[in-house]
C-alpha positions in Angstrom: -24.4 22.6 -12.5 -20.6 21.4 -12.9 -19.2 19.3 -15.3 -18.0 16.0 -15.9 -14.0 15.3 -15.9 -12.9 12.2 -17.1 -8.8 11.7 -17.4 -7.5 8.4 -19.4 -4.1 7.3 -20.3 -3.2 4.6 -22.2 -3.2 2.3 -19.4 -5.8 3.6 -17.1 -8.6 5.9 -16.0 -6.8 8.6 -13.9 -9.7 10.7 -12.4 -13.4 11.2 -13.0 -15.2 13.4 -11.2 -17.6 16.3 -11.7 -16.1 19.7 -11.7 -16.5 23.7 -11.4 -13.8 24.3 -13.5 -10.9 22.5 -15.3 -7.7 24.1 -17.0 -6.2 22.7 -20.1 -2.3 22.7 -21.5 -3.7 23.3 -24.8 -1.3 23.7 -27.8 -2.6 27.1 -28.8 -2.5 27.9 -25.0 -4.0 27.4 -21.4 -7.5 27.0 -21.3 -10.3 27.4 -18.9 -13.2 25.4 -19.6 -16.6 26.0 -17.6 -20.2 24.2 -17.6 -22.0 24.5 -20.5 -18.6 25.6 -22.7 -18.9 25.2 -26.7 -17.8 21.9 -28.2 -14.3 21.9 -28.7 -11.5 19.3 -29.3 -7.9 20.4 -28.8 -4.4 19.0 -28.8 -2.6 19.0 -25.3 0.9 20.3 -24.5 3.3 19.1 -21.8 1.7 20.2 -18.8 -0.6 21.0 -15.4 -4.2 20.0 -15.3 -6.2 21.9 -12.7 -9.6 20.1 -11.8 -11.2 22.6 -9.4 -14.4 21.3 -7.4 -16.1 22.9 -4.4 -13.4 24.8 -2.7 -10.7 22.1 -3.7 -8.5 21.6 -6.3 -6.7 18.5 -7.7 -3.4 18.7 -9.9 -2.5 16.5 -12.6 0.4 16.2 -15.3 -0.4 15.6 -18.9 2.1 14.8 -21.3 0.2 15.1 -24.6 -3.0 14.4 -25.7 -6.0 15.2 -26.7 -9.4 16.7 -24.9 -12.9 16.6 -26.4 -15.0 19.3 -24.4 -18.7 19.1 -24.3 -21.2 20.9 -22.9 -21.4 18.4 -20.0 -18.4 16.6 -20.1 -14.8 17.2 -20.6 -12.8 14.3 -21.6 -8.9 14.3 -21.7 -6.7 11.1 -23.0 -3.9 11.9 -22.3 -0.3 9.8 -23.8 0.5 10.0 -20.0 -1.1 11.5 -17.3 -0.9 11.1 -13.2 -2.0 12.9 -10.3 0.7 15.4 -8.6 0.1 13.2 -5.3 0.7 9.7 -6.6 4.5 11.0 -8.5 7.2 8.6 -6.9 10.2 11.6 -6.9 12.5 8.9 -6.2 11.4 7.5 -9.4 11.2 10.3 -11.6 14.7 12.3 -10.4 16.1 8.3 -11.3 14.2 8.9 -14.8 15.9 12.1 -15.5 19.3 11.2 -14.2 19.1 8.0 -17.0 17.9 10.2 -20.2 20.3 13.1 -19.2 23.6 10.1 -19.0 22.4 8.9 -22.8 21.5 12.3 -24.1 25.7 12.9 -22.4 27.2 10.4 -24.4 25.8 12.2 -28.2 22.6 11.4 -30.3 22.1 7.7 -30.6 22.0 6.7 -34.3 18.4 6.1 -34.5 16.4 9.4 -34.9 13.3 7.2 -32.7 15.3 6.4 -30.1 16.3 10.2 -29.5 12.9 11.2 -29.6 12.1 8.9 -27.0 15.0 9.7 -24.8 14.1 13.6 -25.2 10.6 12.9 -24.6 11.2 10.9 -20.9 13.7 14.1 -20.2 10.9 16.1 -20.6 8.3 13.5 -18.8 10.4 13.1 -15.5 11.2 17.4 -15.7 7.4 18.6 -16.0 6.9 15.4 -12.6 9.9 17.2 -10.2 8.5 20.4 -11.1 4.7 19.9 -10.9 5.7 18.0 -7.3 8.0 21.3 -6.2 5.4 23.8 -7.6 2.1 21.8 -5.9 3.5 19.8 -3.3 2.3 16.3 -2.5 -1.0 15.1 -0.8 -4.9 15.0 -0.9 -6.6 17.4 -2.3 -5.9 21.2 -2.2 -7.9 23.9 -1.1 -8.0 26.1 -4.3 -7.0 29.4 -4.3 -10.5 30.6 -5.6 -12.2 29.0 -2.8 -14.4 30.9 -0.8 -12.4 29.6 2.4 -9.1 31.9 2.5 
């Protein structure tokens, strides 16, 4: 019996789908959460969300958040999240080149607009490097598939 997924961000529903297995960017660390888990609610890191269903596995970047687990269901909303094969790496290397130029010409005087700055570094960065490390494209066969 898998379990439900549900991804939100503030703008949209991002997946739903029921799954074997999903793995968390939890703050206390990466998490594996199976059918029938204890209730749990957790912060969420910077990071990869692996949603693995029937041989195939689908690749996600969080950046914060928060997760409710259930028994039955798992749901994630997320500050931002996207699917590794809808990233525009045009888009995100232009991102990183803008935060990098302001962070280059010294803190700005407002502590907030810092934070935000550092925070789409770090957005754009965990993008390029989820796209390099997973690639772009449908779904992937997972490694723990029974098809190797």
């Amino acid at each position: 019996m898998p379990i439900r997924c549900e991804i939100v961000s503030q703008d949209r529903m991002v997946y739903t789908g029921d799954a074997d297995m999903v793995i968390l960017p939890g703050t206390a660390g990466e998490m594996g959460i199976l059918p029938n888990h204890a209730p749990l609610l957790t912060t969420l890191k910077f990071g990869i969300i692996k949603v693995r269903s029937g041989g195939q596995e689908e690749i996600f970047t969080v950046a914060g958040g928060i997760a409710e687990i259930q028994p039955d269901i798992i749901t994630i909303l997320a500050d931002a999240a996207e699917n590794v094969a809808e990233i525009d790496v045009a888009r995100a290397e232009a991102a990183r080149k803008r935060a990098e130029e302001l962070l280059a010409k010294g803190p700005p005087p407002d502590p907030d607009t810092y934070l935000a700055i550092e925070a789409a570094l770090r957005r754009s960065n965990l993008r390029l490097d989820a796209v390099r490390r997973y690639g772009k494209g449908p779904k992937r066969p997972s490694i723990y598939s029974e098809e190797k």
